[in-house]
C-alpha positions in Angstrom: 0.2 12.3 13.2 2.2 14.3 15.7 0.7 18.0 16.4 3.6 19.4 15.5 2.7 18.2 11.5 -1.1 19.5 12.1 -0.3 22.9 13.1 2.9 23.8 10.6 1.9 26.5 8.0 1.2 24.5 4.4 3.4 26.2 1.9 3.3 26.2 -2.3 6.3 25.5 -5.0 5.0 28.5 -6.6 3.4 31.2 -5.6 2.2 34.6 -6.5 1.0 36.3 -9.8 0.8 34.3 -12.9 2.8 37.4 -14.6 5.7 37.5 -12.3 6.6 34.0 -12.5 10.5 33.1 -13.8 10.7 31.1 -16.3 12.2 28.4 -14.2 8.8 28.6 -12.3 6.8 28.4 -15.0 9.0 25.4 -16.3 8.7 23.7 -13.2 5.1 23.6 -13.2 4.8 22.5 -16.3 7.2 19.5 -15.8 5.6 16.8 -14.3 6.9 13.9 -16.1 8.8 12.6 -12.8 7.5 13.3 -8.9 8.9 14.3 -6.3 9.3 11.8 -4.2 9.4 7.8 -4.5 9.4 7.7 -8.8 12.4 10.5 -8.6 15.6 11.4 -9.5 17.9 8.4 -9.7 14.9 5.3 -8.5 13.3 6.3 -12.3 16.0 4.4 -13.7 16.1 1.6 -10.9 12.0 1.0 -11.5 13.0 1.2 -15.4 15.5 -1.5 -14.8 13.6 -3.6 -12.9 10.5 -3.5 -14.6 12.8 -4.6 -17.9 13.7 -7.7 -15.5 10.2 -8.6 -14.7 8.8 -8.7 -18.1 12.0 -11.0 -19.4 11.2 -13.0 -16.7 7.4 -13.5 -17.5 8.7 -13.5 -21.2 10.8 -16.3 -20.6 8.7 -18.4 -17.5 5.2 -17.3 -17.9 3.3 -18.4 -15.0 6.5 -19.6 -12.9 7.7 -16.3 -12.9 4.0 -14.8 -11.7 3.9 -17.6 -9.2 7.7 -16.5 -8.0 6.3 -12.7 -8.3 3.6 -13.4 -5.7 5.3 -14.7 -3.0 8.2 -12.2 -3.3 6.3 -9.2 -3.8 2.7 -9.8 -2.3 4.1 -12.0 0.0 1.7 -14.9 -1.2 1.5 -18.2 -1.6 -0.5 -18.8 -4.6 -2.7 -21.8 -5.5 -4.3 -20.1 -8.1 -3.6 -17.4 -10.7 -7.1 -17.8 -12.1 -9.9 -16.7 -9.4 -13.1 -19.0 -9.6 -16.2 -17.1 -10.2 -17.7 -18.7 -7.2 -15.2 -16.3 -5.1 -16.8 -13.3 -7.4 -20.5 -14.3 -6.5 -19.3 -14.8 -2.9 -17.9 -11.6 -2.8 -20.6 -9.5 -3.9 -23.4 -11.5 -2.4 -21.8 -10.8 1.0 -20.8 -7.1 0.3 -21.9 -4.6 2.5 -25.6 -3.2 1.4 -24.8 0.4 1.2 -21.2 -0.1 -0.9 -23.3 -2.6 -3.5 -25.8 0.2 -4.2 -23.1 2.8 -4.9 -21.3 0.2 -6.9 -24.7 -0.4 -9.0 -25.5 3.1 -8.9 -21.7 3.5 -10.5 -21.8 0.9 -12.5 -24.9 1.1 -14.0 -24.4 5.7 -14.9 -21.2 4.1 -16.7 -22.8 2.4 -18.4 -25.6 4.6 -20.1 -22.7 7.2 -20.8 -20.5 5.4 -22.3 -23.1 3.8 -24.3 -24.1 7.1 -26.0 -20.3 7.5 -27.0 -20.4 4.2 -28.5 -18.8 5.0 -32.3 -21.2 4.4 -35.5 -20.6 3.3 -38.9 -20.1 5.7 -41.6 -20.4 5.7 -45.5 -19.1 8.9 -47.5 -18.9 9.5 -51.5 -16.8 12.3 -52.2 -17.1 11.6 -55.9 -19.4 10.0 -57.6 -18.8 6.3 -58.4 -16.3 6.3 -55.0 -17.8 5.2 -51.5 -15.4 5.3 -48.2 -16.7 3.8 -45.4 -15.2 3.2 -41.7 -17.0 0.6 -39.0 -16.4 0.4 -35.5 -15.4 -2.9 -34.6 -14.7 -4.4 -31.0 -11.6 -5.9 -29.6 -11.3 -9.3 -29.0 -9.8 -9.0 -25.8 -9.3 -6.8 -23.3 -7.3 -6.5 -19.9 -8.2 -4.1 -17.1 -5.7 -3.5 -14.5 -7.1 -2.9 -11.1 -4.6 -1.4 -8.2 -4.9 -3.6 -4.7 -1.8 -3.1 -2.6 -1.9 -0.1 -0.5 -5.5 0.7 -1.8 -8.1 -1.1 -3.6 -9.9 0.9 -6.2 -13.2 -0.8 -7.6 -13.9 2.5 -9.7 -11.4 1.5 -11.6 -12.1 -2.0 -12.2 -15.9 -0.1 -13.1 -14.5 2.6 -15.5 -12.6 0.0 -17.6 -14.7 -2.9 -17.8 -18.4 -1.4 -17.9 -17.1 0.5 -21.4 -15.4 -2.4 -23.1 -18.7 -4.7 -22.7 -20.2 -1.4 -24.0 -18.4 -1.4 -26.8 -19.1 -5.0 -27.4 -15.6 -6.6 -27.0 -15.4 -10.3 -27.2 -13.3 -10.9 -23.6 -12.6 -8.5 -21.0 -10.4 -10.3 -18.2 -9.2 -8.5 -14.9 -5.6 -8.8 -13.3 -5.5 -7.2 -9.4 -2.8 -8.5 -6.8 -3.7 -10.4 -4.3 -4.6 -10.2 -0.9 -3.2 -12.4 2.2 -6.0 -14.6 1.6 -4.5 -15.1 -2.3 -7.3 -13.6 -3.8 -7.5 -10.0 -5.5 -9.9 -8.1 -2.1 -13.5 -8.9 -1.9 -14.7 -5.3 -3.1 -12.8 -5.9 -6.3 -14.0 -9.4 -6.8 -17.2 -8.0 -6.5 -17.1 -5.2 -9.1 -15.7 -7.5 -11.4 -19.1 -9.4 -10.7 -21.3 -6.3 -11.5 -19.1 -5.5 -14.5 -19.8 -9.3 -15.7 -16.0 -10.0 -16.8 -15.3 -13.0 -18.3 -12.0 -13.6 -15.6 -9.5 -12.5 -13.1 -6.3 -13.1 -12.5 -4.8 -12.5 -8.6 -1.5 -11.3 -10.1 -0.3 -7.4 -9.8 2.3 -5.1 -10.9 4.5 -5.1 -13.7 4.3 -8.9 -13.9 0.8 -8.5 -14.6 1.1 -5.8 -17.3 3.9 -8.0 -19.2 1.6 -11.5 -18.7 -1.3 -9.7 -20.2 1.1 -8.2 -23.1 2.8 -11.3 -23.8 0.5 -13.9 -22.8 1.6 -17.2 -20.4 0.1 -20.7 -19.7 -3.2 -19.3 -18.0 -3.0 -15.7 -19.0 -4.2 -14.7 -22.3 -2.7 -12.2 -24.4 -4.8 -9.1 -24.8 -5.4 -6.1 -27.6 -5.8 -3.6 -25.3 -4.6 -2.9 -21.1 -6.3 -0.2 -19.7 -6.0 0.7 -15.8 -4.1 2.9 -13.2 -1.3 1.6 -11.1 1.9 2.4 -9.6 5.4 3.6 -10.8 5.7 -0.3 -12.2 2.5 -0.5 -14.1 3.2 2.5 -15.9 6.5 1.6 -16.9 5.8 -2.0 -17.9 2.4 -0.2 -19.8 5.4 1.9 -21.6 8.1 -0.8 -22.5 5.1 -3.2 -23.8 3.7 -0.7 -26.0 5.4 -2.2 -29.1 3.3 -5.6 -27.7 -0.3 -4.3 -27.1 -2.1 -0.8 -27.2 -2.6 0.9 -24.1 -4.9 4.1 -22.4 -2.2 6.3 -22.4 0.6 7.1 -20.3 -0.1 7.8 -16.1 1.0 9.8 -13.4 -0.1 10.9 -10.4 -3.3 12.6 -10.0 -3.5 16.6 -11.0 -6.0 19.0 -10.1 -6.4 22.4 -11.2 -8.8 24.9 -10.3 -9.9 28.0 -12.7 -11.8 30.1 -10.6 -13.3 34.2 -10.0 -13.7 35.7 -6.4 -17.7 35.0 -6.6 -16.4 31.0 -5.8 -16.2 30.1 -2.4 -13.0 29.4 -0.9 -13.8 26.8 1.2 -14.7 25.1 -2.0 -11.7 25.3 -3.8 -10.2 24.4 -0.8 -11.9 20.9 -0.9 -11.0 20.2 -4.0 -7.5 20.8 -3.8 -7.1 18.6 -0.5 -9.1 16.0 -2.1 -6.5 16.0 -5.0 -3.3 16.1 -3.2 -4.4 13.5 -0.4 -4.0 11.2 -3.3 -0.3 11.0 -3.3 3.4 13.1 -2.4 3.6 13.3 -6.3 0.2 14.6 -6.8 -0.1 18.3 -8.5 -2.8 20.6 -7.6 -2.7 24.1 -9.4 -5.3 27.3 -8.2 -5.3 29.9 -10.5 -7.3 33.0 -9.2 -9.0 35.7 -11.4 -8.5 37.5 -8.5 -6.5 39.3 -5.6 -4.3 38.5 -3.3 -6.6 39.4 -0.1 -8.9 36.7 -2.2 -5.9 34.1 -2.5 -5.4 34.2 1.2 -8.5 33.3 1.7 -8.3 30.0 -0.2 -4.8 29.4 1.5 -6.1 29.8 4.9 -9.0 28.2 4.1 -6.9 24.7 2.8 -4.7 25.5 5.8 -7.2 24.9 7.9 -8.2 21.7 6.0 -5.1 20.4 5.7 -4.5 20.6 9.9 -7.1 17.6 10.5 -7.0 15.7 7.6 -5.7 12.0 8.4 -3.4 11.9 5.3 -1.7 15.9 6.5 1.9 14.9 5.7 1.1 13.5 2.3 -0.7 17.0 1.4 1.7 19.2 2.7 4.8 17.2 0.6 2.5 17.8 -2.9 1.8 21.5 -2.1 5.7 22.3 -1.4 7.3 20.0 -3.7 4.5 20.1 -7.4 1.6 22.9 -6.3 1.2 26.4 -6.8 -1.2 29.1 -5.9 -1.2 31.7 -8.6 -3.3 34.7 -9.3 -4.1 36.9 -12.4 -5.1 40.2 -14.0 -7.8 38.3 -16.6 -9.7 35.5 -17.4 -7.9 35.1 -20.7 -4.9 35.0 -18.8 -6.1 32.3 -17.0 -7.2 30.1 -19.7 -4.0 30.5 -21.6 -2.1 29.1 -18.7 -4.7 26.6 -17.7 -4.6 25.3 -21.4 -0.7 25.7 -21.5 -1.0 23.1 -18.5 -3.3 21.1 -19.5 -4.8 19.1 -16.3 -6.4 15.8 -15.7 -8.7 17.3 -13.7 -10.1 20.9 -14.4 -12.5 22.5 -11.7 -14.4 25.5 -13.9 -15.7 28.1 -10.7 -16.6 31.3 -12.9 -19.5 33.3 -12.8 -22.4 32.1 -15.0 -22.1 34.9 -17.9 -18.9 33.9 -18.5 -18.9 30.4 -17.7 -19.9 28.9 -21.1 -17.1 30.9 -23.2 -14.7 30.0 -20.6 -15.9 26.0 -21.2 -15.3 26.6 -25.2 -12.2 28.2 -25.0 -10.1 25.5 -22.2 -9.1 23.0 -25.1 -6.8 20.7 -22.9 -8.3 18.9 -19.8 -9.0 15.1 -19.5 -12.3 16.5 -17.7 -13.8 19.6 -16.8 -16.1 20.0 -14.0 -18.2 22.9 -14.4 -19.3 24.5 -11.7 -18.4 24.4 -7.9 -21.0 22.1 -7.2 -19.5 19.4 -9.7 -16.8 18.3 -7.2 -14.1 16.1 -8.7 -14.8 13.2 -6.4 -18.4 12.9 -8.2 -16.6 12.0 -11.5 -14.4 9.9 -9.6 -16.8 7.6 -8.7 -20.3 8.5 -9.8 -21.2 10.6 -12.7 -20.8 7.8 -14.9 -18.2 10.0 -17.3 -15.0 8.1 -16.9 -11.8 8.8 -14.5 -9.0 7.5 -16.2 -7.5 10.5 -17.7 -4.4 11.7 -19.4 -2.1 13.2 -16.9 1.6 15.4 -17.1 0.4 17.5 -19.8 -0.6 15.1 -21.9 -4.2 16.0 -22.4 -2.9 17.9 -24.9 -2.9 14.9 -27.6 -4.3 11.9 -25.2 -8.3 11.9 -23.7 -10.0 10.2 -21.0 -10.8 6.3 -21.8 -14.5 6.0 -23.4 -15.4 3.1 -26.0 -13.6 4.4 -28.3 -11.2 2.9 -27.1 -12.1 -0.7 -27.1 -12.5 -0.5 -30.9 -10.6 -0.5 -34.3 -11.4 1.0 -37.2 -12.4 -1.1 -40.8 -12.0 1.0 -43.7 -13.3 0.3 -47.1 -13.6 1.6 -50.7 -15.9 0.8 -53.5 -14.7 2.4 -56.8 -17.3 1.5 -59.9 -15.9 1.2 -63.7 -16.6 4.4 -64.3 -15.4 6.1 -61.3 -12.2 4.6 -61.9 -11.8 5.0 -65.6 -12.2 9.3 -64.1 -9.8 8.7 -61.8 -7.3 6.9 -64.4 -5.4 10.1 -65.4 -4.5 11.8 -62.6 -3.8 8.9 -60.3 -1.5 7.3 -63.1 0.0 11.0 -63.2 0.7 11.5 -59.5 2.3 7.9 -59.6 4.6 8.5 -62.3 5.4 11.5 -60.0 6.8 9.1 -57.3 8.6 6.7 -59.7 6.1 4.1 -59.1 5.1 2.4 -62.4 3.3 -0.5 -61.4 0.8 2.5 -59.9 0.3 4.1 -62.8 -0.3 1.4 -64.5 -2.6 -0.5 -62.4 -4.8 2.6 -62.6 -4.3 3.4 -66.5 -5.7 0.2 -67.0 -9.5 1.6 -65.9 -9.1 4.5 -68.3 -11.4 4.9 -71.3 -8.9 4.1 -73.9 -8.0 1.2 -72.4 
């Protein structure tokens, strides 16, 4: 990094008070469907394309086309598409000490979370004589997507599989590209271990996505593919949905901070470099209950941040091009936006009398972190809640993965004789409403003159 790049000035898309902004401003805050840099402009429709070719080709070759997919995009050879467990064992017996205990520590705070979400079985009789009831019950199989090009991410191998063997589902399998060595990287074979997945597959990126859809020779068709990933993941995840169920739609990672002038600026400014480090299409939103003297001193305070930080250039490209630094007159203010915008990540820094009302009334988040001290990188990794979220404004209607999601819902009814012979009228009546005989009849039959 040249020192030119660590001492230029950071600068926002937006920024100033939250009641000056244009609505072309506030519009392109809120849009942040497509990035601002690789998965832009005209290259949305070039990965759309191409992402259409992949999963024809897996559609019509299977594992020929994941074998061809290997060498052309990994730049592998593969022997294998399915990874022996041996090489999982291996992997985690050999792991470095202190990256085993966080991944038990992890793996095991997942686990007793999610396991107090797990869904229960319920019987309710809204008339007498009638009984509606609604079980939980597992998938059969599952497929967690873990990223290994540029970056291997265990936690995310964790945050999937660790809640569907919570949630009792018969198969959980693992795709993850592979490495030079044609194997998925040791740290992920190794969480796949701990999570105690039943296989892995060394095959990445939309061709993975379409094989677990669609199912080929070795790969297995799935009920459910859960997962971050690249622009290619997330549009093969999209195209496929008519195929398999999936977490809901990603993008890149979103931060924003609600906060009062009692929270520490060098704080905030943590949090927001930890959020846009992620990526050039990351969004990282402050909104101040406060000043401008007071938002200066969170800009410096990232400024200062952002001029050693390793990963400078990426930071600086999500402030300018997807950030802003706003301030307001109230909290209400504040929430309305912040729920208007609806984060994957939402850092709560308030003082403590009003911190609890605040919590209530933010409606749209995939997680809240209350409190400064609940940094976002502890539920990243640690916590045990989970970290793959809604993002683009879609916590609005999507939340965060949980076991809920790794089920499917079995309704049933029990109507006796005589609940049905009081339900005989009116049902017969609202059928001949909809010019449905057969209806009516089939529940005039029950009556009592019948």
């Amino acid at each position: 990094m040249s020192t030119a790049a660590t001492s230029a000035p950071i600068t926002w898309r937006v920024r100033g008070a939250l009641e000056t902004l244009s609505t072309d401003e506030r519009r392109a805050l809120m849009q942040r469907d497509g990035g601002s840099s690789a998965a832009a402009g005209s290259d949305i429709d070039t990965i759309r394309t191409r992402t259409r070719g992949i999963i024809a080709d897996v559609r019509t070759r299977g594992d020929a086309a994941l074998y061809e997919f290997a060498q052309s995009f990994d730049r592998v050879a593969l022997e294998s598409i399915d990874v022996p467990r041996r090489e999982w064992t291996r992997a985690l017996d050999t792991l470095d000490p202190a990256l085993r205990r966080a991944l038990e520590r992890a793996a095991a705070n997942i686990s007793t979370v999610h396991s107090a979400f797990r869904p229960t079985t319920v019987e309710v009789s809204p008339e007498p004589g009638i009984v509606i009831g609604r079980r939980p019950d597992p998938l059969a199989r599952v497929g967690v997507y873990a990223p290994g090009g540029r970056a291997a991410y265990p936690s995310s191998l964790l945050m999937g599989a660790v809640p569907a063997r919570v949630a009792g589902v018969g198969e959980v399998m693992v795709c993850s590209p592979p490495s030079p060595s044609g194997l998925p990287t040791d740290v992920v074979l190794a969480a796949a271990e701990l999570a105690n997945v039943d296989r892995v597959f060394a095959i990445g990126g939309a061709g993975a996505i379409a094989a677990m859809a669609l199912g080929t020779e070795t790969v297995p068709r799935v009920d459910r593919i859960v997962g971050p990933g690249n622009a290619y993941v997330a549009e093969a995840k999209l195209q496929l949905v008519s195929h398999v169920t999936i977490d809901s739609p990603a993008g890149p990672s979103e931060l924003l901070v609600l906060a009062d002038e009692r929270a520490n600026p060098d704080v905030l400014a943590r949090e927001l470099l930890a959020q846009a480090e992620h990526d050039p299409d990351a969004a990282v939103i402050a909104v101040l209950v406060a000043s401008e003297a007071y938002a200066d001193r969170v800009h410096d305070a990232l400024a200062t941040l952002v001029a050693t930080t390793p990963r400078a250039d990426i930071v600086r490209i999500a402030l300018s091009a997807r950030s802003a630094l706003l301030t307001c007159a109230s909290l209400a203010e504040g929430i309305a936006f912040t729920n208007d915008w609806a984060a994957e990540h939402l850092l709560l820094a308030v003082r403590d009398d009003v911190r609890d009302d605040t919590l209530a009334a933010l409606r749209h988040a995939g997680t809240i972190f209350v409190g400064e001290s609940a940094s976002v990188a502890y539920g990243d990794y640690m916590t045990g809640a989970n970290h793959v979220l809604p993002t683009a404004g879609l916590a609005r209607c999507y939340s965060g993965l949980s076991t809920l999601d790794f089920v499917r819902w079995t309704t049933w009814q029990r109507v006796t004789p005589a609940a049905a012979a009081a339900l005989a009228d009116d049902v017969g009546v609202f059928a001949d409403s909809e010019g449905l005989p057969g209806h009516a009849a089939a529940a005039r039959a029950w009556g009592v003159d019948a």
